[in-house]
C-alpha positions, -999 to 999 in steps of 0.1 A, spaced: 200 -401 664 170 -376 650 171 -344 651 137 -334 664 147 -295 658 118 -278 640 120 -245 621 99 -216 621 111 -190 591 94 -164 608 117 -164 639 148 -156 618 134 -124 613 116 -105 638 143 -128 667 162 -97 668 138 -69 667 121 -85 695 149 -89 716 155 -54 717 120 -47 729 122 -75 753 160 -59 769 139 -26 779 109 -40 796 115 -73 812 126 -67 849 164 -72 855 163 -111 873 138 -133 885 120 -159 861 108 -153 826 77 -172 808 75 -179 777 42 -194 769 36 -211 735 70 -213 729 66 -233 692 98 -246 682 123 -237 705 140 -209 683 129 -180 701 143 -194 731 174 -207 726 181 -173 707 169 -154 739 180 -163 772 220 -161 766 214 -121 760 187 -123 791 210 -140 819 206 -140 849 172 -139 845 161 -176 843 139 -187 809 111 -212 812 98 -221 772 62 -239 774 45 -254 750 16 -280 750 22 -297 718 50 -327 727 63 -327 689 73 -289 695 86 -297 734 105 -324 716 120 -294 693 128 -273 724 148 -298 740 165 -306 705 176 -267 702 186 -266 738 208 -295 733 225 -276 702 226 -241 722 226 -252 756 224 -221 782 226 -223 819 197 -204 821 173 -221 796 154 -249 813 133 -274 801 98 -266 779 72 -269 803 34 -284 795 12 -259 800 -23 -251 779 -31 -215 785 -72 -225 786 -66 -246 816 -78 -231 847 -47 -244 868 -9 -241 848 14 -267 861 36 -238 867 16 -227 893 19 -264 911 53 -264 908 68 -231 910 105 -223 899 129 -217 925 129 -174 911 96 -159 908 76 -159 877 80 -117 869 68 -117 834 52 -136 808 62 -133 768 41 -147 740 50 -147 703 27 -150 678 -2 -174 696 -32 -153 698 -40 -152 660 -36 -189 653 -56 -199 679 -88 -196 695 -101 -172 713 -107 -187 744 -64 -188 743 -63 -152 746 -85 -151 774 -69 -181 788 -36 -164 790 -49 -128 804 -62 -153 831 -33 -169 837 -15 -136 839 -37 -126 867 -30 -154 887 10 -156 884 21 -126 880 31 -103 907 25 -65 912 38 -48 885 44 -81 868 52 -77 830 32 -94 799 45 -91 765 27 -102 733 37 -99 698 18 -106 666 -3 -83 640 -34 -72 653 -65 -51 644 -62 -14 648 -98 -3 632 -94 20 606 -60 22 604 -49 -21 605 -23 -26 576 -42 -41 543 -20 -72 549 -33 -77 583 -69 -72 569 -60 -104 545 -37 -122 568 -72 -123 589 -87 -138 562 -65 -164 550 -66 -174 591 -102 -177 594 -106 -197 556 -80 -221 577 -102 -224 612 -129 -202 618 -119 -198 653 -83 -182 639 -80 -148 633 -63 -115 639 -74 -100 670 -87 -66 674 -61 -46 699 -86 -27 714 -107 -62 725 -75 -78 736 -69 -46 757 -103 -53 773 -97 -89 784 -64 -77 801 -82 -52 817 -108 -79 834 -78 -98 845 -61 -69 864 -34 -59 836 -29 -25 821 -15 -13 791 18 -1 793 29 8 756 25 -8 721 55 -5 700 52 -9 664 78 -34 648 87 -52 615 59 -63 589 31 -40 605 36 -68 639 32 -48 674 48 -53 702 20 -52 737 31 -46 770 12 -50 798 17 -47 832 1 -63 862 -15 -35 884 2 -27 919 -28 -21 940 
């Protein structure tokens, strides 16, 4: 039999760092996210430290669903369910036709943003309107753009990203702030982690 496991180096080292951001903001049960979920790593590494609160990886591309399930079936975790198929630009997420059995209380998302178009950021503020609940959280991590002060290696990470697809690039924090901002999400805190990455937290408002 294959193993369909795919490996992202990256994961291996800002998993941890992450995890400890994630312990101190995601709410204590309900159902957890994860949107653009890649290979599976993240996840699988995850949801043992985040029981009971119940992990949904997502991810549109089937090769990288494939992976999920491969890494689930190597680290299996009773609260680690299947990758769902959800594109973040469509208007409707299957999630939101078929809702899990805990309600969706946050949303995490590694590392899309920037290697993707813009209309995927917007697409996920959307979507983050929509599902999330009053006080609802939304996590990104990834570099971004901080005007004057963005890292130099962000400055050519941006570039080496936009030589690859013009419509990739490392998004400006105060923009991204913006679009959250249209869709009913605040900023909560930024938190400043491993190789000039941030972590973003936003929360959904409670009015």
């Amino acid at each position: 039999m294959n193993d369909a496991r795919q490996y992202a180096p990256a994961t291996q080292r800002n998993r941890e760092a992450i995890l400890e951001v994630l312990l101190k903001i995601l709410p204590a049960k309900d159902t957890i996210l994860e949107i653009a979920s890649g290979t599976g790593e993240h996840a699988v590494f995850f949801a043992p430290s985040l029981a009971p609160r119940q992990w949904f990886p997502s991810e549109p591309n089937p090769l990288l669903r494939d992976s999920i399930d491969a890494w689930r079936e190597h680290f299996p975790a009773d609260n680690l369910h299947a990758p769902l198929d959800i594109d973040v630009r469509e208007s409707v997420w299957s999630v939101e036709k078929n809702n899990p059995a805990t309600p969706i209380s946050a949303i995490v998302n590694i590392n899309m943003i920037h290697i993707s178009p813009r209309s995927a950021c917007t697409g996920l503020m959307a979507g983050a309107g929509r599902i999330l609940p009053p006080g609802g959280i939304l996590y990104l991590y990834g570099p971004f753009k901080l005007g004057k002060n963005t890292a130099p290696s962000n400055l050519a990470f941006d570039e080496s990203l936009r030589l690859q697809n013009p419509e990739w690039g490392v998004r400006d924090l105060d923009e991204v702030v913006t679009t959250a901002k249209e869709e009913g999400l605040k900023l909560l805190e930024t938190v400043q982690m491993p190789a000039n990455n941030l972590s973003v937290v936003f929360q959904r408002d409670r009015s």
